[in-house]
N, C-alpha and C positions, 0 to 999 in steps of 0.2 A: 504494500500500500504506500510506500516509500514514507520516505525524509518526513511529508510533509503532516504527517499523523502523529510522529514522536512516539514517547511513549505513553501519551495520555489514550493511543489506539489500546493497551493492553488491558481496558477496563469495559473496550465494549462486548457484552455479552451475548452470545446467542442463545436461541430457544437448544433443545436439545435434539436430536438428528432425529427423522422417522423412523421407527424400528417398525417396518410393514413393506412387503410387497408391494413394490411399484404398480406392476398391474392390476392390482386390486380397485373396486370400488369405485360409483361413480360420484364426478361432483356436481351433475346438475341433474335435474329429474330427465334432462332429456339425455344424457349421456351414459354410457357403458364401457365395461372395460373391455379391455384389447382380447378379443378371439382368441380362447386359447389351444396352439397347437400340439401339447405335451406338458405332461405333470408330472409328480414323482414324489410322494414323500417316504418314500418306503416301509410304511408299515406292511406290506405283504410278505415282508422278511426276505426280499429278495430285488436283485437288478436284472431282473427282466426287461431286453427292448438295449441295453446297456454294451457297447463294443471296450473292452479297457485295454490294455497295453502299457508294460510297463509297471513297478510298482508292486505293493500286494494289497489287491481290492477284498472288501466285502463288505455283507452290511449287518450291522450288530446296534440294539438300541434302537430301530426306525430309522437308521443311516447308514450312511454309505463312507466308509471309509477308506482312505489310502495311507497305510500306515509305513511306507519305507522312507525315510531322509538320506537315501545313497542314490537316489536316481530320478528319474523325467518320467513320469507316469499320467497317461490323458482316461479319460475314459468318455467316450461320445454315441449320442444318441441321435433320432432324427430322419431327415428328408435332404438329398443330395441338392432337392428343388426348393427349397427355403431360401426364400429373397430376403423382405423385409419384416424383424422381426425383434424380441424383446427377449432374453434370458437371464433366469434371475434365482439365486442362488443364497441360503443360507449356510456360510462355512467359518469353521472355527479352527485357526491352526491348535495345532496341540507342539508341535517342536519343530523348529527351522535347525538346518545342519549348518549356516555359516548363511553371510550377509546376502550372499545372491541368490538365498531359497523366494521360492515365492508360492501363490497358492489362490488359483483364477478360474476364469472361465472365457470360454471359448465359444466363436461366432462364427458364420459363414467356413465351417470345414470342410477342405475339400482331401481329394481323395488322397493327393500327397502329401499331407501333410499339412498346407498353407490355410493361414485364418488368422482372425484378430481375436485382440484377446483382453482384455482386463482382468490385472493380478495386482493382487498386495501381496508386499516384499519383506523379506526381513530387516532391510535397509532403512526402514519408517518413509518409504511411500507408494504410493499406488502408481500402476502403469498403464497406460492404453497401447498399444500395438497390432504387430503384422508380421506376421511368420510368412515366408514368402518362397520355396523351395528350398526350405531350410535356414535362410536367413533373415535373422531378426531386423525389424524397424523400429525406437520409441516413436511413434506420435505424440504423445503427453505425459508427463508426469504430475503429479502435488506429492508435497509434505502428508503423512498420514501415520498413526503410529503403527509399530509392526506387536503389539497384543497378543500373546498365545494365553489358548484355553477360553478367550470370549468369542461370542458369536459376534458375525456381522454379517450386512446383506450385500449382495454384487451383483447388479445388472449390468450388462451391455447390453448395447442398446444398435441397430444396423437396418438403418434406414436410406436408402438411395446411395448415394454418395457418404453420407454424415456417420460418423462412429461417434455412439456418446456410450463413456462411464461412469456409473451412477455408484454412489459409494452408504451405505446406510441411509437410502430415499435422499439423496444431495445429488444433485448431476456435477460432477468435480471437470471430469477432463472431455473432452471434444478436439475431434479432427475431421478433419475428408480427404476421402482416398478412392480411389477409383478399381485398386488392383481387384478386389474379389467381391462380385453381383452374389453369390450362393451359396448353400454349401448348409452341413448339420452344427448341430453345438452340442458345445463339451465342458468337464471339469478338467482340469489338470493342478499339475504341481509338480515343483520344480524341488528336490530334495526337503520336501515338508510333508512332517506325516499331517492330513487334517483331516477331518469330517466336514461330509456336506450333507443337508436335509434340502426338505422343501425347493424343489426344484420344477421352475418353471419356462414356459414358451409362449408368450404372446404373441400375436399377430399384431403388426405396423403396416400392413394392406391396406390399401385406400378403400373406402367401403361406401356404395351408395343405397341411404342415406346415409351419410356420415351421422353414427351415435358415439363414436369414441372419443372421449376426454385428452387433450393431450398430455404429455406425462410431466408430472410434478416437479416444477422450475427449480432449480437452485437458489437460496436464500439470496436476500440481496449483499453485495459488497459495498462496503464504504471507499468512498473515493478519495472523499475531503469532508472535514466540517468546519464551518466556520463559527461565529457568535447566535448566528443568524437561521444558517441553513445547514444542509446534508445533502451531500451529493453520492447517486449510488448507481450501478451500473448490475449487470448480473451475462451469465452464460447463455446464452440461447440454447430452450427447450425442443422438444421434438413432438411433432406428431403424423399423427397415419396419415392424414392428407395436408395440414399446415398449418402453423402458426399465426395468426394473423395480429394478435396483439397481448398486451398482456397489462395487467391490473396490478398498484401498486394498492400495498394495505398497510395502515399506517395506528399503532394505537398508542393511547400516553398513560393507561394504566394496565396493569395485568393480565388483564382479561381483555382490555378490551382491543378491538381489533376492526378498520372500517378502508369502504375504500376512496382512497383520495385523489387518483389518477389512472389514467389509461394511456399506453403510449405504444405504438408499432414498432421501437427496437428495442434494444439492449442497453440503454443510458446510453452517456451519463445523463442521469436524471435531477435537478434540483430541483429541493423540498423545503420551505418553511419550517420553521422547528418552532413548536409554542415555547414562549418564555418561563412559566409557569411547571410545564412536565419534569418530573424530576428522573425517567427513563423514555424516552421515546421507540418503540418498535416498530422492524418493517416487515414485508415481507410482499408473497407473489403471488399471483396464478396467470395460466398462460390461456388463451381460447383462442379458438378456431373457427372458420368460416360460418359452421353450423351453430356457431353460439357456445361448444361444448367447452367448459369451464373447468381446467385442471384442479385437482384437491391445490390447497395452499399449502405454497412453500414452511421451511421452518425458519425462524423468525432471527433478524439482525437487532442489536438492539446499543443503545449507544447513551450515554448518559447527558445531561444539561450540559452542554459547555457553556466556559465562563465568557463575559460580554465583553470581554476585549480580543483583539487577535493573538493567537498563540505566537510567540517567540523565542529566539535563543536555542541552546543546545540542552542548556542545562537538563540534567536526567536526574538529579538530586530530590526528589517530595521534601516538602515541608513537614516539621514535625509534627504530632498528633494535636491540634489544638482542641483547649479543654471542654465539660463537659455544659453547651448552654442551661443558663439557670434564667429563671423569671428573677430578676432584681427590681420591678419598677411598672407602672400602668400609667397611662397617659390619661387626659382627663374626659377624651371620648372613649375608653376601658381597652383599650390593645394594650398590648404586653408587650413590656421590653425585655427583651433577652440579651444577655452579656454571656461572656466566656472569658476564658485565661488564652492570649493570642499564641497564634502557632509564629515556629523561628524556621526562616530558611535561611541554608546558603547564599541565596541570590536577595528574594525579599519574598515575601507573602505580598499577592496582589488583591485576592477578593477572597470572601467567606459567602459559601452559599448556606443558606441556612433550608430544612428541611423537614414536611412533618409527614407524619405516618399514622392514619386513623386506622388502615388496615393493609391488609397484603395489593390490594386492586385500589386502594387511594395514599398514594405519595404524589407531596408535589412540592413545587419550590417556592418557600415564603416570601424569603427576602435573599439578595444580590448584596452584599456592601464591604467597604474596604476595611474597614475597622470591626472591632471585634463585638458590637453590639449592634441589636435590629431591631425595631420595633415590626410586632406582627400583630395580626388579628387571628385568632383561634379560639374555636368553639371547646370550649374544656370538655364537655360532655364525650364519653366513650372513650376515655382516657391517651388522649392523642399523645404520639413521641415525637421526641424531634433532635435532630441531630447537626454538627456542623462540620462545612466540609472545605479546607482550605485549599486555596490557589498559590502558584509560583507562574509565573511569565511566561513558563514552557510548557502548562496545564499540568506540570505534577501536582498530585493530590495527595491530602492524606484527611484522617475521616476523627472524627469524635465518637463517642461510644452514642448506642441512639439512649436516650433517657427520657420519663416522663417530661410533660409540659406542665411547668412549676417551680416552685423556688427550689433551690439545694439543699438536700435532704442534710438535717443538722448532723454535728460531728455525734459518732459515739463517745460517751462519757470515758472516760478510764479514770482506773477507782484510783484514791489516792495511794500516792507513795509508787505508782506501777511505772 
């Protein structure tokens, strides 16, 4: 996200990845999921339908396992005539044998061997590719951590031209390649013993009428923010016949979630930021010609930034400044709150101050440079509030959150102690 984020980017938080089958479920009453050409979870205690090679398969538990880390092991299933299509896969490594193990799935296989492929690596990232008469091509990579013994999910995704991989319902990497129109899909793994379940084949066929949803965007990226706004961009989604625009959703407390724009590309998009929201989230869905309305993305989420421009290099946070206390009421009955001021290296610029009636209402009271703010707050339902100081490069550091109220008195200590 470069330079221009700093480290005040290390505090925006995203929702947490979809742990569900991409091709599942529709998101609008007129939509359907993608036609499916092959399933698999193997409770019949068996891999039936299954070509493997390589490795030592079986299935034990309702899975299918490939347990040798000394060698290159596929096992593939399918239609030689399989165009455009979705596969998607539940697998858990259990042991990688050194950094270039990896442990994926496979698209468009043809008879010699060649196909693309989405794998996570023991190296901490995921890969898109193309096996080609035996020789490898990256397309894409990301950062991703390499985890044994948890599950996650992996789609590829092979539509026309377009290779997308989809990593825990996130579409992470995309390319287009022209070399391979067909072919079946597969598991593989590259000296990783791992288990796979739930194994699936969607159809990415164009269909008339078009009922298919197209597939669930990647979360949005932050580009920039400034005092004011957010600016965000994201990956282009896919679908069975096409994309034609896609919906930005936008909400400033927990729950809530609305949409604020529609736009035909991929950003950059900028957004107003209310003054007020003490978290702002984003997030996507992607539709198509026929109206049909992808599930929504999972959510970007970025904190108030403070109302001057961020500058400097400085990486240093200001120290904890103290805990606000009610010292004082004005004669129209707001509260003043003070604190004990936080010390930077460089200087403290601004104190945001913050209240919390519950998990779905946080928001921002007051903005000011000195270490006291007059607010207005409803005491009822026992509101908290917390403070959160600035340095010139947006490092932050936070106050514990505490009742809204004076400071609770010293405890006594008995005499002589």
């Amino acid at each position: 996200m470069g330079a221009i984020l700093h480290t005040w980017m290390r505090r925006i938080a995203g929702a947490g990845l979809a742990a569900a089958m991409i091709l599942t479920g529709p998101a609008t009453a007129a939509s359907a999921a993608a036609p499916v050409l092959f399933s698999d979870d193997f409770s019949d205690g068996d891999a039936a339908g299954w070509r493997t090679s390589g490795g030592r398969w079986s299935v034990a538990e309702q899975s299918l396992r490939q347990e040798e880390t000394g060698a290159r092991a596929v096992a593939r299933v399918g239609e030689a005539s399989w165009t455009d299509y979705a596969v998607a896969v539940r697998v858990r490594p259990a042991a990688y044998r050194d950094a270039g193990s990896s442990v994926g799935v496979q698209a468009r296989v043809q008879g010699d061997g060649s196909h693309y492929y989405l794998a996570t690596r023991a190296d901490g990232t995921v890969e898109l590719g193309r096996v080609l008469g035996g020789r490898s091509t990256t397309l894409a990579t990301a950062a991703y951590p390499a985890a044994t013994q948890i599950w996650r999910y992996l789609t590829l995704v092979v539509k026309g031209t377009t290779v997308l991989g989809v990593v825990n319902g996130e579409p992470l990497l995309r390319a287009t390649d022209t070399r391979l129109a067909r072919g079946r899909a597969g598991l593989a793994t590259t000296n990783t013993d791992a288990t796979f379940d739930d194994v699936s084949v969607g159809s990415y066929a164009a269909t008339t009428p078009d009922t298919q949803a197209p597939l669930t965007p990647g979360r949005p990226r932050v580009v920039e923010v400034t005092p004011t706004t957010v600016t965000l961009s994201w990956l282009p989604t896919i679908d069975n016949v096409g994309v034609v625009d896609y919906v930005l959703y936008q909400g400033e407390q927990f729950y809530q979630q609305y949409p604020v724009r529609t736009v035909t590309g991929t950003g950059p998009v900028t957004l107003p930021i209310s003054p007020t929201a003490a978290t702002i989230h984003y997030a996507l869905a992607a539709r198509d010609a026929a109206g049909n309305l992808s599930p929504i993305s999972g959510r970007t989420s970025i904190p108030q930034p403070p109302s001057f421009p961020r500058s400097g290099d400085d990486a240093v946070a200001p120290t904890r400044p103290g805990n606000p206390a009610l010292t004082g009421q004005t004669t129209d009955g707001r509260g003043i709150l003070s604190w004990t001021p936080a010390t930077d290296n460089v200087g403290v610029v601004e104190y945001h101050v913050l209240l919390t009636v519950n998990i779905d209402e946080v928001r921002v009271l007051a903005k000011v440079a000195e270490p006291t703010a007059t607010v207005s707050v409803n005491s009822g339902g026992g509101p908290m509030v917390r403070v959160i100081a600035y340095d010139a490069a947006w490092n932050a550091s936070y106050s514990a959150m505490v009742p809204y109220g004076p400071a609770p008195a010293p405890t006594p200590t008995a005499p002589g102690s």
